[in-house]
N, C-alpha and C positions, 0 to 999 in steps of 0.2 A: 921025098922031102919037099919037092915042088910044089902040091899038094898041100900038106902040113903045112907051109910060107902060108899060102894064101887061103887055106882057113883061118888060120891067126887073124892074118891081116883085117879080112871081112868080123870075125870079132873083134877088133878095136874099132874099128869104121861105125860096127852095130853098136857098140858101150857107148863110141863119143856121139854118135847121135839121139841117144837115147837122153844122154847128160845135157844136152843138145834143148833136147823137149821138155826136159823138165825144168831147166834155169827158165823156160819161158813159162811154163804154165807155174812156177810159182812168181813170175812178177807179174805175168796175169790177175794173183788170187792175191796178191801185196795190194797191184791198183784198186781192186774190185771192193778188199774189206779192208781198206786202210793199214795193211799189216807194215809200212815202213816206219824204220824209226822216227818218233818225235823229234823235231827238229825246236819247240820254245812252246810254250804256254801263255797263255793271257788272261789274267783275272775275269771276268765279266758274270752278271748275274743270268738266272732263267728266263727273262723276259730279255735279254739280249744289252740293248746302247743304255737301258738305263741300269746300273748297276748300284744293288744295295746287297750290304752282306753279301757279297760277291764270293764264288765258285771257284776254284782253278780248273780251265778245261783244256785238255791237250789236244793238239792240234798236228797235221801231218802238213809237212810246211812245202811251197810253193814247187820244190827244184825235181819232184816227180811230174810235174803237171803234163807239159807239151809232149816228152817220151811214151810216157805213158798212155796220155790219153789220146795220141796218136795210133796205138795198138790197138786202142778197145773202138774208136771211132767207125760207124759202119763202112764198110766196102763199097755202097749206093752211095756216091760223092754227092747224089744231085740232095743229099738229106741236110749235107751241110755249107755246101757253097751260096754264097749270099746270091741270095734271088731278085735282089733291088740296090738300087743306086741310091745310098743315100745322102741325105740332105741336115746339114743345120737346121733345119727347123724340122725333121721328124720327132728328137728325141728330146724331151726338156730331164734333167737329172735333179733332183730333189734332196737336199740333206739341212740337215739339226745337227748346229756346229757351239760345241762351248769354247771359252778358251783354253783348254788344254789339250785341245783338239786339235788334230791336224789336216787341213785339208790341200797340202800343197802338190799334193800326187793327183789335184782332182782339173787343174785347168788342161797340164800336158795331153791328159787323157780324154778329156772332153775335144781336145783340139784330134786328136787319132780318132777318136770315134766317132766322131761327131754328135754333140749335143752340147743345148746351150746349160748351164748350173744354175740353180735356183738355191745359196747356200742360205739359212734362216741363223742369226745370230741364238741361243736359248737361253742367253746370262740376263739377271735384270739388268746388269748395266749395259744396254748394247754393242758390241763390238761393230764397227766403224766399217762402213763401207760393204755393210751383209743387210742382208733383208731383215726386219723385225715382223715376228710373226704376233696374231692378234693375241695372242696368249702362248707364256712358256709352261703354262700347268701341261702336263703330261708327256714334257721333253718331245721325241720326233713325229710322235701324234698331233700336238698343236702346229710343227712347222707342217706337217703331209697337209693336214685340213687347213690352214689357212694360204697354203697355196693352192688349193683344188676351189676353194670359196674366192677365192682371188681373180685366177684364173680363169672360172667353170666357163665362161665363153668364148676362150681364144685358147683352148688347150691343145698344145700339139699330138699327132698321131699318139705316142704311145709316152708316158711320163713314168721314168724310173724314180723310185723311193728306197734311200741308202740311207746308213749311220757315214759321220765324218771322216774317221780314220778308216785307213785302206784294207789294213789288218784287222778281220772279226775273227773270234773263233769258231764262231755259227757259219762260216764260208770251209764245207768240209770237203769237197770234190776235185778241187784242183789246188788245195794249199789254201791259205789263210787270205787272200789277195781278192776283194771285190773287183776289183778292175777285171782280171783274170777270169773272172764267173761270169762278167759281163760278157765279155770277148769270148766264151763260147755259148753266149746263148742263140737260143734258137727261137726267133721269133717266129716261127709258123708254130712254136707252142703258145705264145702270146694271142696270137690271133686267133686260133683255134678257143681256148680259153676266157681271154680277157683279160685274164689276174694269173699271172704267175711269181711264186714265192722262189727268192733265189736258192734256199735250202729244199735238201730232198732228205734229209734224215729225221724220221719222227718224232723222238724224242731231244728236247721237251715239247709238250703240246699236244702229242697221239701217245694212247687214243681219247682221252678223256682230259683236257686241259686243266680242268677242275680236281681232277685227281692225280698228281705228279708220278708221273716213276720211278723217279728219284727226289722225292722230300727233301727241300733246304728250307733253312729257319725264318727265311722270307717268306716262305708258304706259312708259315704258324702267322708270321709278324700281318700278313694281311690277309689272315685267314676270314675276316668279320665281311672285306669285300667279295670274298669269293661266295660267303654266306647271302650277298643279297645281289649276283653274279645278274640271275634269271630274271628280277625286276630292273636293272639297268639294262640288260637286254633287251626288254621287253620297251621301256621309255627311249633308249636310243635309237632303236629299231624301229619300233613303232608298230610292236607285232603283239597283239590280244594276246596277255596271260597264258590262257589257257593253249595258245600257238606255238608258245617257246619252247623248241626243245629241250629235252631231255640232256642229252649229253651236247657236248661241244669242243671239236677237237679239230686241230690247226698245225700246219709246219711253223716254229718258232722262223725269225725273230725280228718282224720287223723290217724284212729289206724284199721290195718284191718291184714287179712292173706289170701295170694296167695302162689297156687300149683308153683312147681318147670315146669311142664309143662304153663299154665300161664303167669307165668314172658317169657318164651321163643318164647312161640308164637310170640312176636316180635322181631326183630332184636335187636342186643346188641347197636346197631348206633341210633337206637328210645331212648334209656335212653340215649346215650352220648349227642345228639345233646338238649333234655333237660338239663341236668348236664350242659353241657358248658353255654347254654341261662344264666342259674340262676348265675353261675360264672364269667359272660361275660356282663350284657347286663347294661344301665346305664338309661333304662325307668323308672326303680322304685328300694325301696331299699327290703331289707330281707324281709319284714311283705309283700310285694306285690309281690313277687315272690312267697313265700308260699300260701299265697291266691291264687293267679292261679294254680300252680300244684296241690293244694289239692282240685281241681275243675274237675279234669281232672284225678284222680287218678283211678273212676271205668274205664273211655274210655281206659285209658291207657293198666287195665288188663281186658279186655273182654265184658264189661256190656254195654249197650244200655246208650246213651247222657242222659234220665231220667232213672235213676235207685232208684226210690221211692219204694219200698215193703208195700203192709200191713203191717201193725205194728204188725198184730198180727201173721199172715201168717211168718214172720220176725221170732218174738221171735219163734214159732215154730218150724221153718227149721233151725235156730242159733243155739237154746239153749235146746228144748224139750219141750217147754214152750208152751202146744198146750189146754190147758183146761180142761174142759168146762169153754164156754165163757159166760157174763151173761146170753146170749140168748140160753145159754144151747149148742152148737156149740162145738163139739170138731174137733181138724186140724188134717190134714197127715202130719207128717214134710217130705220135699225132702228127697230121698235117691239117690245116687249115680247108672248114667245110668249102664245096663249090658252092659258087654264086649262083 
């Protein structure tokens, strides 16, 4: 009978550990493919802060983030413990603010993080006490470049580029929370890089940005821009016709961070002569101007016409975010080349 007790026993011991491993490998495979419930939705278009004939896109919201991404974070600390002291003046923050916008999540944060905010009013009628950028044609396009054109000689180490509200639904890694994406990023992807996009989800934009994977009736409505995509590429760029790629495909939407070297590798006359087009031109209005430059945003800072990443390869060189992946797979995230 003694016997019999203690094989039982060791069968329940084996069942709860077994129950054991698999409550974990499915919140494992919940973080990895987004499988927790929807916590709210937010309207927004394909091209992200500017929103016409807007989308609903669901979103997995903020309160898996630090649990979770505690689990998946590598085991090598030394991948994500900050490697510098930093400073007020490394980080300048960049945003395109309307009034119905909110930016009051953006001082506390900036004062935790540190970096100084560059916030650009985008209404004609200026809102008071914000920066006025040289032109509001192309909403967060006109503020990026007319601060990079502003600025180009006294830019600090590395200049973040955000929308106003804290909440995007294009923020899909850790919940819907820019601030939160910030705060795990990994600047030795930045440095490594130059230009890193704060999304790692391809869609919209990979692989072919010209051709949607999901068609909305904004792709019909400015379908004539996308028709003449390769010659404004070709004038904004400044690349001979017969140079322009082929295809062209990009992580959506808009909100990324480039080194202070980076922005410069091109001439300060490469952003004006952009900045003027969007100020100047009468092909199309704000929403199709923005469409084009946030088409052209990797080219502009260093990246190859397709700049699609693994998604997973991505969250790993982004964020830390390197596994093990179902298939048991754990990643190197990029480090920054020696000197």
């Amino acid at each position: 009978m003694g016997s019999f007790r203690d094989q039982a026993q060791r069968l329940r011991i084996s069942a709860l550990l077994k129950c054991l491993v698999a409550a974990c490998v499915f919140l494992h495979l919940c973080s990895v493919y987004n499988w927790l419930p929807s916590q709210g939705h937010i309207a927004q278009g394909e091209t992200g802060h500017t929103t016409k004939n807007s989308t609903t896109v669901h979103f997995t919201d903020v309160q898996h983030s630090s649990a979770i991404a505690d689990m998946l974070l590598p085991t090598s600390s030394h991948f994500m413990v900050p490697s510098r002291n930093w400073t007020i003046d490394d980080r300048n923050i960049v945003v395109a603010k309307t009034r119905d916008e909110n930016v009051e999540w953006l001082l506390p944060f900036c004062e935790e993080y540190l970096c100084k905010p560059f916030v650009y009013t985008m209404d004609q009628e200026p809102e008071e006490g914000l920066l006025v950028p040289q032109t509001t044609q192309g909403h967060e396009a006109a503020a990026y470049l007319s601060y990079i054109v502003t600025n180009y000689d006294q830019l600090s180490p590395y200049t973040i580029f955000i929308h106003a509200n804290e909440d995007q639904w294009h923020n899909e890694l850790f919940g819907s929370k820019t601030s939160t994406a910030l705060r795990f990023l990994r600047y030795e992807s930045v440095d490594a890089n130059g230009f890193v996009n704060l999304r790692c989800t391809g869609i919209p934009g990979c692989p072919n940005t010209l051709v949607p994977v999901h068609r909305e009736p904004v792709d019909d409505e400015y379908a004539y821009v996308a028709d003449k995509f390769f010659e404004l590429y070709s004038y904004l760029l400044q690349v001979p016709i017969d140079q322009v790629p082929e295809v062209v495909g990009h992580l959506c939407c808009g909100q990324f961070v480039v080194t202070r070297d980076q922005i410069r590798s091109r001439p300060k006359e490469d952003y004006e002569r952009i900045l003027t087009w969007a100020a100047t031109t009468d092909f199309t209005d704000s929403y199709g101007i923005g469409w084009t430059v946030e088409k052209i945003w990797h080219v502009l800072f260093g990246r190859e016409a397709v700049d699609c990443p693994r998604l997973e390869q991505c969250r790993c060189d982004n964020y830390g975010w390197c596994g093990p992946l179902p298939d048991g797979e754990i990643l190197i995230p990029i480090m920054p080349h020696s000197s």
